[in-house]
PyMOL Python script that loads the backbone (N, CA, C, O; Angstrom):
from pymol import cmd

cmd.read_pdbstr("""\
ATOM      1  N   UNK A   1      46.025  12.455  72.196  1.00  0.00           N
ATOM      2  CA  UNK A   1      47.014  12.880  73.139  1.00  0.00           C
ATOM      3  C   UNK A   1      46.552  12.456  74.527  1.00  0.00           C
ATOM      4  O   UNK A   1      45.363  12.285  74.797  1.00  0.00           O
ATOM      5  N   UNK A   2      47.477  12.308  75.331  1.00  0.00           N
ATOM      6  CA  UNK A   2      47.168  12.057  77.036  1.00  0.00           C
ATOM      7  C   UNK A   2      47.892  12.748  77.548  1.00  0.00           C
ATOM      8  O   UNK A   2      49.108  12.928  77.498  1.00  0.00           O
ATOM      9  N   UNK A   3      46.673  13.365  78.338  1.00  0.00           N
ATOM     10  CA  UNK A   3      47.595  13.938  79.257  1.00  0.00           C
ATOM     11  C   UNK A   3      47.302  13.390  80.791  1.00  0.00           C
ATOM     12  O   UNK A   3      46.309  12.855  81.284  1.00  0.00           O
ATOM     13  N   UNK A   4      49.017  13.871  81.513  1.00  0.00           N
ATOM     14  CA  UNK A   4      48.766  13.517  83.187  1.00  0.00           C
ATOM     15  C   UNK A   4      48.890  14.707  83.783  1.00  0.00           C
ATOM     16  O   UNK A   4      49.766  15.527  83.509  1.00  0.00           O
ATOM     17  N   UNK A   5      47.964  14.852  84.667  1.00  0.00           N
ATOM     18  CA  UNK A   5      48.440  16.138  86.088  1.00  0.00           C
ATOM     19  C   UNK A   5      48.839  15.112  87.076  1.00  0.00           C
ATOM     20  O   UNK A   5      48.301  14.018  87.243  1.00  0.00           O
ATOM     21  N   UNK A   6      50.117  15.737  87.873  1.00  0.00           N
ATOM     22  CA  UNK A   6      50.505  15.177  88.862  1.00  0.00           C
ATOM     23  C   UNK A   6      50.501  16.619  89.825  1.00  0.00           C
ATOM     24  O   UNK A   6      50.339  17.754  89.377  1.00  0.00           O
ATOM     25  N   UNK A   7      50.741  16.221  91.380  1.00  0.00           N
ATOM     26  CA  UNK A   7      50.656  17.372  92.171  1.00  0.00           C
ATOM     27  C   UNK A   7      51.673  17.644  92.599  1.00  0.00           C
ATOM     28  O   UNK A   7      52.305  16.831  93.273  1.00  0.00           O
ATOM     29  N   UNK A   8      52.002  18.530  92.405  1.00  0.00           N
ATOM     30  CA  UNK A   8      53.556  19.470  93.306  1.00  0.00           C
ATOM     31  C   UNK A   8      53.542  19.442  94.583  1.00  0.00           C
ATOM     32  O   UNK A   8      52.974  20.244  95.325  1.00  0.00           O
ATOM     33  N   UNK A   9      54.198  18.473  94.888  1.00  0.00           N
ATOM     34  CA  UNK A   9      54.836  18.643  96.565  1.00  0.00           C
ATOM     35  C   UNK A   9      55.742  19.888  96.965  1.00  0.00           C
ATOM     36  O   UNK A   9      55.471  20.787  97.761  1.00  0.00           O
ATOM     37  N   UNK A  10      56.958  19.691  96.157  1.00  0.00           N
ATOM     38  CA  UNK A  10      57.870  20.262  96.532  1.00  0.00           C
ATOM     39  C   UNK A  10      59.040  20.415  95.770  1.00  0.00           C
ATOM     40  O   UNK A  10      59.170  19.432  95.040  1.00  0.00           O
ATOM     41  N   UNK A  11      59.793  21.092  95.652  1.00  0.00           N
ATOM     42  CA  UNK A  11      61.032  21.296  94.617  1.00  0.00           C
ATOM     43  C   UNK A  11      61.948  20.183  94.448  1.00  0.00           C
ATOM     44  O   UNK A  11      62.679  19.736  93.565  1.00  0.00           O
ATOM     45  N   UNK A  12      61.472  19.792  96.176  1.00  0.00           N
ATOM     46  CA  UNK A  12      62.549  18.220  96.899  1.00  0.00           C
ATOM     47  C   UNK A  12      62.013  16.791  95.183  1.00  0.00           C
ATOM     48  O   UNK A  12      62.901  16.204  94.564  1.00  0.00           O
ATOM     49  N   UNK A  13      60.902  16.659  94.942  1.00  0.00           N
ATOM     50  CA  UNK A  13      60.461  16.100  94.089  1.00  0.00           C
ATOM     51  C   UNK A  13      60.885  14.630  94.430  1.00  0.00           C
ATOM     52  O   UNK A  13      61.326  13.916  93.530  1.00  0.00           O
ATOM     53  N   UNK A  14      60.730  14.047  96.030  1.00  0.00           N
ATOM     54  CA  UNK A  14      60.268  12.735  96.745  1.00  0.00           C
ATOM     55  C   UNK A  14      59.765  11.923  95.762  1.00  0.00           C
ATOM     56  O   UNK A  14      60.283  10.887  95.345  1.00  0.00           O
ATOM     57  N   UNK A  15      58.445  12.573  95.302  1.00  0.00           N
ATOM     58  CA  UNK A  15      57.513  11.831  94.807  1.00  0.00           C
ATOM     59  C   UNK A  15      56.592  12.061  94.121  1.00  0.00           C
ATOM     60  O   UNK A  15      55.940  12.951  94.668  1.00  0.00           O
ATOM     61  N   UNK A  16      55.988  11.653  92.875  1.00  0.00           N
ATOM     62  CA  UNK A  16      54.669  12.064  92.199  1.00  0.00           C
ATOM     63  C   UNK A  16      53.932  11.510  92.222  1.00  0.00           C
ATOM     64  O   UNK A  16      53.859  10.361  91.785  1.00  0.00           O
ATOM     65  N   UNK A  17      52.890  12.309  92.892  1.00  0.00           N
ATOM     66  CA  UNK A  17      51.442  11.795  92.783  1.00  0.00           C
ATOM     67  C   UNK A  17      50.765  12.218  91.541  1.00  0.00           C
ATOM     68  O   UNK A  17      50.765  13.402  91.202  1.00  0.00           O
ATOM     69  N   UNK A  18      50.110  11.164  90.758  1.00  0.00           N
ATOM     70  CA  UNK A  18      49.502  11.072  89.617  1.00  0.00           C
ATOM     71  C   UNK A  18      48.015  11.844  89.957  1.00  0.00           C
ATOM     72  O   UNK A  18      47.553  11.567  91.064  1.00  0.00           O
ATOM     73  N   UNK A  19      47.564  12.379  89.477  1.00  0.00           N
ATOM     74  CA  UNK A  19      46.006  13.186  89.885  1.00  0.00           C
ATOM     75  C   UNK A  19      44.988  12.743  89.181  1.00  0.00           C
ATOM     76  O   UNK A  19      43.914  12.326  89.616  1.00  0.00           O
ATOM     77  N   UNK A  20      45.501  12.880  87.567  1.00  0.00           N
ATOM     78  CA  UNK A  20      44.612  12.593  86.936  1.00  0.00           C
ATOM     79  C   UNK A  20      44.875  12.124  85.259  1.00  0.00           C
ATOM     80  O   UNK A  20      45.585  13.018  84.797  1.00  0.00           O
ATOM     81  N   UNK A  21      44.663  11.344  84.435  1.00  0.00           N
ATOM     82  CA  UNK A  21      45.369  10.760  83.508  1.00  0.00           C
ATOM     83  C   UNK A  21      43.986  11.084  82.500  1.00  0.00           C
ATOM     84  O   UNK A  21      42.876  10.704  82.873  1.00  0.00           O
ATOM     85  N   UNK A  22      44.140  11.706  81.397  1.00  0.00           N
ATOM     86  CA  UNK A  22      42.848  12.038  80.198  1.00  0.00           C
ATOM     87  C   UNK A  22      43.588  11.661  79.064  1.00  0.00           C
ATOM     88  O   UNK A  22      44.793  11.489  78.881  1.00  0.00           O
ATOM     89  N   UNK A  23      42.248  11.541  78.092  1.00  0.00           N
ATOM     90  CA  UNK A  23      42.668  11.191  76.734  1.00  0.00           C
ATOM     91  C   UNK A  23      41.964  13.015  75.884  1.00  0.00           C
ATOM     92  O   UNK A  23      40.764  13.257  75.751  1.00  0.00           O
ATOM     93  N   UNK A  24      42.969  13.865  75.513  1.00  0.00           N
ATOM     94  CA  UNK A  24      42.729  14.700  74.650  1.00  0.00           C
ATOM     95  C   UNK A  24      42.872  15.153  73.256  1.00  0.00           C
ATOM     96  O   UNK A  24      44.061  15.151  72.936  1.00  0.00           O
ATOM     97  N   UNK A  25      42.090  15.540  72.318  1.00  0.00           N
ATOM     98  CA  UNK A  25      42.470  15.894  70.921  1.00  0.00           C
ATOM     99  C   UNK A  25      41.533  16.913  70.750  1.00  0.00           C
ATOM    100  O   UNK A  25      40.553  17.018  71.488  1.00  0.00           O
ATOM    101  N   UNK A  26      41.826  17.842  69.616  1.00  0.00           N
ATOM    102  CA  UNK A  26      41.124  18.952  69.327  1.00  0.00           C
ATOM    103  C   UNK A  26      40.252  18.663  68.355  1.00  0.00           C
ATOM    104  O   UNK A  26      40.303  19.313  67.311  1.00  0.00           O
ATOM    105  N   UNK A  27      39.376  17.720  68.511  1.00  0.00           N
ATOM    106  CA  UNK A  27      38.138  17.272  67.735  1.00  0.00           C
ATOM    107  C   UNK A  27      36.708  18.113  67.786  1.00  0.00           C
ATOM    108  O   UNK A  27      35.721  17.878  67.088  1.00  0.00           O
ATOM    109  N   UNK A  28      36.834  19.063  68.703  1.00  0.00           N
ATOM    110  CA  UNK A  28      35.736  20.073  69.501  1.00  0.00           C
ATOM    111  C   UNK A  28      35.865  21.030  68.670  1.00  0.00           C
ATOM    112  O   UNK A  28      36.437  21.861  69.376  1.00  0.00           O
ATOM    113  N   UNK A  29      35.701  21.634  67.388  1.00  0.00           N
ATOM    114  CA  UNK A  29      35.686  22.143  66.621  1.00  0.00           C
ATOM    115  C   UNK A  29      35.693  23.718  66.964  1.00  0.00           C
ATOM    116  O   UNK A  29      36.499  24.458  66.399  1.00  0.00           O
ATOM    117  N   UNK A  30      34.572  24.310  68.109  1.00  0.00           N
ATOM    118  CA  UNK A  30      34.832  25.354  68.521  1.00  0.00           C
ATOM    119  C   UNK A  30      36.259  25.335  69.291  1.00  0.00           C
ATOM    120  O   UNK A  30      36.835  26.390  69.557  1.00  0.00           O
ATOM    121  N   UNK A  31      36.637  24.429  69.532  1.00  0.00           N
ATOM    122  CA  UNK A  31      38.133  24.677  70.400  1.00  0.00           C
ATOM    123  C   UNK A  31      39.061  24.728  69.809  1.00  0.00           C
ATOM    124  O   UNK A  31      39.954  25.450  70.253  1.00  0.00           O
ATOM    125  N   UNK A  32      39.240  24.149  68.808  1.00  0.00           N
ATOM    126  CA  UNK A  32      40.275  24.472  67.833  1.00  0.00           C
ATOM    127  C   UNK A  32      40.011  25.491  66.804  1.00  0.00           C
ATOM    128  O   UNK A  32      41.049  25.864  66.257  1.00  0.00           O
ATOM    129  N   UNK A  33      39.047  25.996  66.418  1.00  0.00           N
ATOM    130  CA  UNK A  33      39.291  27.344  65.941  1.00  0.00           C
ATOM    131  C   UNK A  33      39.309  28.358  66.695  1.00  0.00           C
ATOM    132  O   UNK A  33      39.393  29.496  66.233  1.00  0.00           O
ATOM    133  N   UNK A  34      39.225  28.079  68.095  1.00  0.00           N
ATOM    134  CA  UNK A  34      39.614  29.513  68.959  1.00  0.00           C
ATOM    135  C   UNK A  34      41.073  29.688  69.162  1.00  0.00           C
ATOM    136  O   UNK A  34      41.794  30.680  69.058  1.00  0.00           O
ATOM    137  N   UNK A  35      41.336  28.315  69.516  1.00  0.00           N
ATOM    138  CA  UNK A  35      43.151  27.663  69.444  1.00  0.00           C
ATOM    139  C   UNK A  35      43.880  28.268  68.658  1.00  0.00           C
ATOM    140  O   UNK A  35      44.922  28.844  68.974  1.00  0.00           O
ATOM    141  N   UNK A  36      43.094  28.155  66.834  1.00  0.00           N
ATOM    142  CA  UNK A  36      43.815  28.461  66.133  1.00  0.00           C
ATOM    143  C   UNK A  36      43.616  30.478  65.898  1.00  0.00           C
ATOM    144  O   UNK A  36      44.436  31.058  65.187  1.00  0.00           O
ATOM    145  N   UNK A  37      42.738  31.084  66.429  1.00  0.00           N
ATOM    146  CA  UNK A  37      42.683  32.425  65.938  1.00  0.00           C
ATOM    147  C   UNK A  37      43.461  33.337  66.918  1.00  0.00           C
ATOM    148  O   UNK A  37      43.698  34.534  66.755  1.00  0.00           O
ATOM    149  N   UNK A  38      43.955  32.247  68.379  1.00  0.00           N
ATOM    150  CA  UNK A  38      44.876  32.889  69.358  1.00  0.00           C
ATOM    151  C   UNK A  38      46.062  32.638  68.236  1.00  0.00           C
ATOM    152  O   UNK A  38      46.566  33.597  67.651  1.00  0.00           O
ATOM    153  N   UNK A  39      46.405  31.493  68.020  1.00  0.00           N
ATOM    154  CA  UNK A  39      47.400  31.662  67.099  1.00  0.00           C
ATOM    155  C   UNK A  39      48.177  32.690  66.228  1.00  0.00           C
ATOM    156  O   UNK A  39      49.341  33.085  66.165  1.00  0.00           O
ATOM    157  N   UNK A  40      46.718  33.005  65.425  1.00  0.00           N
ATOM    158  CA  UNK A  40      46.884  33.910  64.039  1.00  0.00           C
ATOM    159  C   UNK A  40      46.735  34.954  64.888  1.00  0.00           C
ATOM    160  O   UNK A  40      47.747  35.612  64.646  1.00  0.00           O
ATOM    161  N   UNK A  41      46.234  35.438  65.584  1.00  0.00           N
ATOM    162  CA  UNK A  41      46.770  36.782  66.324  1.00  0.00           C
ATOM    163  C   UNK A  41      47.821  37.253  67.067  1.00  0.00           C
ATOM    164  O   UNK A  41      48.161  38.431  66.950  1.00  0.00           O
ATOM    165  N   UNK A  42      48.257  36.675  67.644  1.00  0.00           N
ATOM    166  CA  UNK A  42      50.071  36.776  68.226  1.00  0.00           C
ATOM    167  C   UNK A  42      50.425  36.613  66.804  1.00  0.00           C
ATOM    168  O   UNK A  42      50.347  37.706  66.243  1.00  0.00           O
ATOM    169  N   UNK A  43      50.899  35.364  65.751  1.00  0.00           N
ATOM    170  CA  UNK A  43      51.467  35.294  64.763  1.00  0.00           C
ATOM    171  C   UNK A  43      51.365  37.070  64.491  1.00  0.00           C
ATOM    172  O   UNK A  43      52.360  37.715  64.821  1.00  0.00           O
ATOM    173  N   UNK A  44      50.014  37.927  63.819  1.00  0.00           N
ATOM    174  CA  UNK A  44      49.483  38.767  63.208  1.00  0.00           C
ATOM    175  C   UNK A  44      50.500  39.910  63.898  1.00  0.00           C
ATOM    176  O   UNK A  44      51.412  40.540  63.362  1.00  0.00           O
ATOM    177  N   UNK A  45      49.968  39.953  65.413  1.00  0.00           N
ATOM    178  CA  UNK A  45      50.913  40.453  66.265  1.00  0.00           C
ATOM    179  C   UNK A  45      52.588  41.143  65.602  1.00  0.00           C
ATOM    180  O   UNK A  45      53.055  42.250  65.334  1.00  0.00           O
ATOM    181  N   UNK A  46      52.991  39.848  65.575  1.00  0.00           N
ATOM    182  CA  UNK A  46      54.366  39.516  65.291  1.00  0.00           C
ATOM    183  C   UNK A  46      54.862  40.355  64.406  1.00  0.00           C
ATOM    184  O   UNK A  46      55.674  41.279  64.451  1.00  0.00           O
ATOM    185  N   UNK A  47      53.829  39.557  63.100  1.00  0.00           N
ATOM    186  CA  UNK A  47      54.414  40.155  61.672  1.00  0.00           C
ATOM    187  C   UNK A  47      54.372  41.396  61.371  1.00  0.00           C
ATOM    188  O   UNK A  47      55.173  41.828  60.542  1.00  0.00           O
ATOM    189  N   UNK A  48      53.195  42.450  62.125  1.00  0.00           N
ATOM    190  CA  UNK A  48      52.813  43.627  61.908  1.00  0.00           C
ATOM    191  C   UNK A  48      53.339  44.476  63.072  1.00  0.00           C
ATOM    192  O   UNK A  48      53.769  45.618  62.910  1.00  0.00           O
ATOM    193  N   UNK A  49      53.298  44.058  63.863  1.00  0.00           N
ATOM    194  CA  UNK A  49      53.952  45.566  64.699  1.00  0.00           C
ATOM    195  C   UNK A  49      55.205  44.992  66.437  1.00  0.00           C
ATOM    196  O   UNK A  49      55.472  45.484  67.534  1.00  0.00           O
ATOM    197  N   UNK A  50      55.581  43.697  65.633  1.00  0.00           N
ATOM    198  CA  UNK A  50      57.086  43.577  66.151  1.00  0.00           C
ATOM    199  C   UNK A  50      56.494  42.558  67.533  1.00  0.00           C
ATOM    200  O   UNK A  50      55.385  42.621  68.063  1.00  0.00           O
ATOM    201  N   UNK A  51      57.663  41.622  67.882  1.00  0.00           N
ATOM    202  CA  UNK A  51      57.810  41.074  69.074  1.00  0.00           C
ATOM    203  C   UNK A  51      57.395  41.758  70.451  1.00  0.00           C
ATOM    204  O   UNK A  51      56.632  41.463  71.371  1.00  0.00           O
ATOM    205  N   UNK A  52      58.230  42.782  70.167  1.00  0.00           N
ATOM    206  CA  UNK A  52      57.989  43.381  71.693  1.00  0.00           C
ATOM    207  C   UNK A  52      56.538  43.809  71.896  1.00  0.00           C
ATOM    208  O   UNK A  52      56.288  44.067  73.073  1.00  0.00           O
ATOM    209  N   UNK A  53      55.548  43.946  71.073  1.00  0.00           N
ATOM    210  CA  UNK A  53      54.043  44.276  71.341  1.00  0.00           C
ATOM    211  C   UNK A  53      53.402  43.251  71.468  1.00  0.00           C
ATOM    212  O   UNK A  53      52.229  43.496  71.183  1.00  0.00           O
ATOM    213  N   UNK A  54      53.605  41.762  71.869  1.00  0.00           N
ATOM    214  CA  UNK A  54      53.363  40.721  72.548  1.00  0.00           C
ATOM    215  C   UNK A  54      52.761  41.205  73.921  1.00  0.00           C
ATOM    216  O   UNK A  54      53.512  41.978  74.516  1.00  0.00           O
ATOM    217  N   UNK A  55      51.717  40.957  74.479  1.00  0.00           N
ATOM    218  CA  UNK A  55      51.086  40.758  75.630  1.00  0.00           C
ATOM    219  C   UNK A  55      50.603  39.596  76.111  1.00  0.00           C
ATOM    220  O   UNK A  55      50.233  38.785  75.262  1.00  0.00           O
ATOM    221  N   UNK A  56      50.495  39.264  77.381  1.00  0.00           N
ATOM    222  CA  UNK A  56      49.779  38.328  78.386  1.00  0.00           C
ATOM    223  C   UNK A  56      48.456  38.619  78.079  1.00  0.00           C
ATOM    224  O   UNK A  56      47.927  37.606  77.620  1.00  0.00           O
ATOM    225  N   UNK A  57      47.621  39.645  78.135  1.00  0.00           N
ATOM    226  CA  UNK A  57      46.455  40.331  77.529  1.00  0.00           C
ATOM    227  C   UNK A  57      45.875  39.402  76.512  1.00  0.00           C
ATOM    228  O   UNK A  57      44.660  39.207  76.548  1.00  0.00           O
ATOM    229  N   UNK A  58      46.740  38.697  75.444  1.00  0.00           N
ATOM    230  CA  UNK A  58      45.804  38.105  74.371  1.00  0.00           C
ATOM    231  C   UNK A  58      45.858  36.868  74.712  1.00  0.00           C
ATOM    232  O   UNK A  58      46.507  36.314  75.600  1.00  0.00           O
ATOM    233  N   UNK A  59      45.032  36.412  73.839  1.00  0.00           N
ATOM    234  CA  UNK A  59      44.405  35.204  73.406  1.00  0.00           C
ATOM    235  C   UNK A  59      43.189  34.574  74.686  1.00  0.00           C
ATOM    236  O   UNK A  59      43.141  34.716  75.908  1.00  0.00           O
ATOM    237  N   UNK A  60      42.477  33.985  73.881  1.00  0.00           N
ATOM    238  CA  UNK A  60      41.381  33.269  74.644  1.00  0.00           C
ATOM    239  C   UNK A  60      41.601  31.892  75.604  1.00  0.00           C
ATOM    240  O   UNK A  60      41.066  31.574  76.667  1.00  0.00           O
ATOM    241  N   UNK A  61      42.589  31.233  74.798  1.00  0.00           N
ATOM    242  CA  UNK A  61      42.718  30.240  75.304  1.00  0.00           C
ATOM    243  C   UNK A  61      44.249  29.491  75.483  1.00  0.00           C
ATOM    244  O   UNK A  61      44.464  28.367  75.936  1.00  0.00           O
ATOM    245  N   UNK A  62      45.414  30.666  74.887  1.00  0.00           N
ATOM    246  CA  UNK A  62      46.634  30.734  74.458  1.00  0.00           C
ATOM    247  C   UNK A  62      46.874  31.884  74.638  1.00  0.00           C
ATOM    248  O   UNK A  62      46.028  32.707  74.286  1.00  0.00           O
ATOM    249  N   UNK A  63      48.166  32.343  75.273  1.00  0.00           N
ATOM    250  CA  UNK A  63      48.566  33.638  75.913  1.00  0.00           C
ATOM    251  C   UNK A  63      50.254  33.479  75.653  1.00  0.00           C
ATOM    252  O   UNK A  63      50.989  32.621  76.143  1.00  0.00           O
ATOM    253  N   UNK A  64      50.655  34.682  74.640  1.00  0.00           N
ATOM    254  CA  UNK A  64      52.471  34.607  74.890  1.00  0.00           C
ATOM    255  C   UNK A  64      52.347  35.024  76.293  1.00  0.00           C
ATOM    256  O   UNK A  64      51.269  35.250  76.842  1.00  0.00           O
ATOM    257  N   UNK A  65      53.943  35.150  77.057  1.00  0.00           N
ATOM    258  CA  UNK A  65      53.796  35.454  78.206  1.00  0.00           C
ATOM    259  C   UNK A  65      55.468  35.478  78.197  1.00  0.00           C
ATOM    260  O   UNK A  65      56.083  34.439  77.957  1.00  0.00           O
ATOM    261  N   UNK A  66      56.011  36.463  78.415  1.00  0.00           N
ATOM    262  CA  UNK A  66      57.655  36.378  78.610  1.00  0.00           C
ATOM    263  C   UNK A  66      57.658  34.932  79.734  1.00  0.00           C
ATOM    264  O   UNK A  66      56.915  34.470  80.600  1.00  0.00           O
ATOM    265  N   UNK A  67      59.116  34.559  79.034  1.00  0.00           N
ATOM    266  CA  UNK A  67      59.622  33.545  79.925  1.00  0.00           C
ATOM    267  C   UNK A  67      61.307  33.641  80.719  1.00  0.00           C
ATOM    268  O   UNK A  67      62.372  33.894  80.156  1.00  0.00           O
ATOM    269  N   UNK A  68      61.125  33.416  81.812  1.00  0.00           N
ATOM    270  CA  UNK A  68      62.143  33.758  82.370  1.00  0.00           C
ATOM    271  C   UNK A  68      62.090  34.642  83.697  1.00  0.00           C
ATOM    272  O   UNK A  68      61.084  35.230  84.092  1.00  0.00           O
ATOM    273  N   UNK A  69      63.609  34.639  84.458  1.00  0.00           N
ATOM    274  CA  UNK A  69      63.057  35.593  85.787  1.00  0.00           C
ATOM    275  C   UNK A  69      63.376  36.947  85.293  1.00  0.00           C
ATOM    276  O   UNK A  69      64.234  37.335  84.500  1.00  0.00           O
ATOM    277  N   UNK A  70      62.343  37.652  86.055  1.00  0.00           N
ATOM    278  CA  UNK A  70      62.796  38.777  86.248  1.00  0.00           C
ATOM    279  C   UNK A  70      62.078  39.947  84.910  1.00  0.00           C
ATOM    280  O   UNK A  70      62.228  39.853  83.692  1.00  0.00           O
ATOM    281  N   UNK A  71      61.274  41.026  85.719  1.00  0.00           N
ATOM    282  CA  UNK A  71      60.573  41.529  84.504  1.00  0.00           C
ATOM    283  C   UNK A  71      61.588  42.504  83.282  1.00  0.00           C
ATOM    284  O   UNK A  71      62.742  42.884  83.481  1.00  0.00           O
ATOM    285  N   UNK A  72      60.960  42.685  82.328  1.00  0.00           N
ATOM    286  CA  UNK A  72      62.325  42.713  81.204  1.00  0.00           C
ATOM    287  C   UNK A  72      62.487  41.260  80.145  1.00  0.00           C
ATOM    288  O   UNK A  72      62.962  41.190  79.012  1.00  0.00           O
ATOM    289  N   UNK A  73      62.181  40.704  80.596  1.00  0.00           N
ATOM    290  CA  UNK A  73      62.817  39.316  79.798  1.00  0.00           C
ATOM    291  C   UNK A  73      62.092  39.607  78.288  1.00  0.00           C
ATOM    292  O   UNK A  73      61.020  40.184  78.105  1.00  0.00           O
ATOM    293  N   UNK A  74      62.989  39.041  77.274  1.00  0.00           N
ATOM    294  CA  UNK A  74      62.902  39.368  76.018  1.00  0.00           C
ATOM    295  C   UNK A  74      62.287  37.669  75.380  1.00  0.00           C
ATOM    296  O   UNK A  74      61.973  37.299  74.249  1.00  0.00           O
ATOM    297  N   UNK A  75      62.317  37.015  76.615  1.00  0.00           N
ATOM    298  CA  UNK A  75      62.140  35.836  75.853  1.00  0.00           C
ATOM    299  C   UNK A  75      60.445  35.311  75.987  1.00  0.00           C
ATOM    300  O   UNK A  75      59.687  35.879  76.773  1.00  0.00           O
ATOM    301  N   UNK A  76      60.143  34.549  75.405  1.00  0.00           N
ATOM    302  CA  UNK A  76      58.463  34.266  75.299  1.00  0.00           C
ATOM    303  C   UNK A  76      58.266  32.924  75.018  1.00  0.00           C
ATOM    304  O   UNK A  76      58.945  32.271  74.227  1.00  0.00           O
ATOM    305  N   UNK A  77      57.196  32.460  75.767  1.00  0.00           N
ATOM    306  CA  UNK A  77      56.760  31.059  75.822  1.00  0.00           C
ATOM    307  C   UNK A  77      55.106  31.035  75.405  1.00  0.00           C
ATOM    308  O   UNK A  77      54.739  32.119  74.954  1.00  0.00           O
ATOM    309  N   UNK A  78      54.374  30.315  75.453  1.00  0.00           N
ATOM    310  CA  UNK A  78      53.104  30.012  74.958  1.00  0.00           C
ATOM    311  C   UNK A  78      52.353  29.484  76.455  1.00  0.00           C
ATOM    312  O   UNK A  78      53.171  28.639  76.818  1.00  0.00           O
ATOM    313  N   UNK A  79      51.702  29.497  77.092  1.00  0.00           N
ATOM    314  CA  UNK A  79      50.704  29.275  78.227  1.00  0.00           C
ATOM    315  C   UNK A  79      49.145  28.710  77.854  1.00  0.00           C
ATOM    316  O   UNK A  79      48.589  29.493  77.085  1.00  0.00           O
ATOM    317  N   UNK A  80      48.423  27.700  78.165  1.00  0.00           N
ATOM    318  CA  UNK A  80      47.364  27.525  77.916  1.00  0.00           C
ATOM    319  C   UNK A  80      46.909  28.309  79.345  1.00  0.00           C
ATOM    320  O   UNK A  80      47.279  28.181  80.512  1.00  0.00           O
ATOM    321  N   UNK A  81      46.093  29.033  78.791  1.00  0.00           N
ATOM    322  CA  UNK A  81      45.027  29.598  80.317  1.00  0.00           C
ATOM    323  C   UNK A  81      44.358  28.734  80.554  1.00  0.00           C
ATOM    324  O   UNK A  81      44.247  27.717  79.869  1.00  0.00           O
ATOM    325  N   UNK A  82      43.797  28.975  81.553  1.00  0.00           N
ATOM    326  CA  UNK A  82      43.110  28.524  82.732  1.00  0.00           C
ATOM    327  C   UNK A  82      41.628  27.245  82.336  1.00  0.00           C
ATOM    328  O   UNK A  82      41.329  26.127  82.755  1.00  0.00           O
ATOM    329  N   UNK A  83      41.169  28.005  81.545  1.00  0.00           N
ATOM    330  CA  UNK A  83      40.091  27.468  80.763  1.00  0.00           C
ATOM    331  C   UNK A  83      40.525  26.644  79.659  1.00  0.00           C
ATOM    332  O   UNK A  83      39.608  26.001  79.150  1.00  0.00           O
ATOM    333  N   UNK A  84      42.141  26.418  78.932  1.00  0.00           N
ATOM    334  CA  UNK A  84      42.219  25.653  78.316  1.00  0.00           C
ATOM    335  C   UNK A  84      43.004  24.286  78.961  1.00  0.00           C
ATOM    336  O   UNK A  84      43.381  23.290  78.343  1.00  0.00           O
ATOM    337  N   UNK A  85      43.109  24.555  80.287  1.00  0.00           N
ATOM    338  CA  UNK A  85      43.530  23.407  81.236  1.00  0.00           C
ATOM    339  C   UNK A  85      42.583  23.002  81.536  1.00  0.00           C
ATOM    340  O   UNK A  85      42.767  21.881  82.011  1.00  0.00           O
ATOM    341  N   UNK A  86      41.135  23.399  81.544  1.00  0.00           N
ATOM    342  CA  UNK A  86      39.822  22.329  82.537  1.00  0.00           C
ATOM    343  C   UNK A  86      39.459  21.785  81.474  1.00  0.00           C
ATOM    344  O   UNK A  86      39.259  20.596  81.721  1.00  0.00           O
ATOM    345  N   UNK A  87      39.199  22.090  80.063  1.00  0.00           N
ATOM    346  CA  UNK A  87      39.116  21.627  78.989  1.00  0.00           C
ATOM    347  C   UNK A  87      39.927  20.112  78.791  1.00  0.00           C
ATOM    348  O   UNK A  87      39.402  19.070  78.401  1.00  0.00           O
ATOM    349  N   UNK A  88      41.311  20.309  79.165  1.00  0.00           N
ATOM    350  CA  UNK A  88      42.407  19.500  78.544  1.00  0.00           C
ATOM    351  C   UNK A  88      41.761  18.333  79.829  1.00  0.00           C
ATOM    352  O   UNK A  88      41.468  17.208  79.426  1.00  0.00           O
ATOM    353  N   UNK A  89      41.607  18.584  81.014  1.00  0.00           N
ATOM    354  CA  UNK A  89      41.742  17.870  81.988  1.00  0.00           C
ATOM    355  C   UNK A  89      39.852  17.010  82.148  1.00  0.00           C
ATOM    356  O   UNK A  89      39.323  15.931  82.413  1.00  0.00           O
ATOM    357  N   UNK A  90      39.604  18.043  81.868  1.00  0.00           N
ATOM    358  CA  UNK A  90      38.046  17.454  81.741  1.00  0.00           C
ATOM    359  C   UNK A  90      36.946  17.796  82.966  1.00  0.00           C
ATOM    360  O   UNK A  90      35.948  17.162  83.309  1.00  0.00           O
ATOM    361  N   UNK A  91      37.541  19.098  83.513  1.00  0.00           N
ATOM    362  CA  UNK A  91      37.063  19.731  84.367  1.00  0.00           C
ATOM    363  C   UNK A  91      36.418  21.165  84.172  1.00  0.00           C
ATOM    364  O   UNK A  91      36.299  22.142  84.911  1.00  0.00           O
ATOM    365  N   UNK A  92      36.026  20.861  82.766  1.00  0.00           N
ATOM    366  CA  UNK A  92      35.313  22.449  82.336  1.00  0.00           C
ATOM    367  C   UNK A  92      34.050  22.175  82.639  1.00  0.00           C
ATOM    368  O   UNK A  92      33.409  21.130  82.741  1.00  0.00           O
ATOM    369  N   UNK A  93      33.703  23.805  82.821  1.00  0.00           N
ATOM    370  CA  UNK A  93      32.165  23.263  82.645  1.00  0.00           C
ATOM    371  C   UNK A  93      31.319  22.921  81.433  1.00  0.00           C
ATOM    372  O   UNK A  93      31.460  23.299  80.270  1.00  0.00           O
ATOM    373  N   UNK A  94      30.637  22.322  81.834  1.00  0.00           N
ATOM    374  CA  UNK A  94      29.359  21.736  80.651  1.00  0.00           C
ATOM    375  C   UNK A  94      29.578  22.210  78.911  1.00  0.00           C
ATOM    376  O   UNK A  94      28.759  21.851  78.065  1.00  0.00           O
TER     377      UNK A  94
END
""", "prot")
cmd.dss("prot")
cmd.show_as("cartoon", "prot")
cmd.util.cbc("prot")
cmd.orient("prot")
């Protein structure tokens, strides 16, 4: 996989600046079974005690997170945190 970060100017969207261009795959063995146990826990989540007990709270490296404005929203998206963006980008540490 490749990925690009480009930088947000502005909503106006003039122009993209390219930041940084990587080559990623989940060949890091600890990273993909953490990947996958955020997974199986929201999934677990799900099956056992309903949608709405979804939190921002889980996962290590994968977080549901309602999507949409306004708090209330029933709807849910997937987020890599923070640490699975320096990873992707190649700005983790060591």
């Amino acid at each position: 996989m490749v990925v690009v970060a480009r930088v947000f100017e502005s909503k106006v969207e003039t122009r993209s600046l390219c930041h940084l261009v990587a080559s990623f795959d989940l060949g890091d063995h600890e990273l993909y079974e953490q990947i996958k146990a955020d997974y199986d826990l929201i999934r677990d989540v799900i099956r056992t005690k309903g949608f709405d007990q979804l939190s921002g709270s889980m996962g290590v490296m994968v977080q549901p997170r309602t999507k949409g404005p306004g708090h209330g929203s029933r709807s849910r998206a997937f987020y890599a945190r923070t640490a699975l963006v320096a990873k992707i980008l190649g700005i983790a540490p060591g």
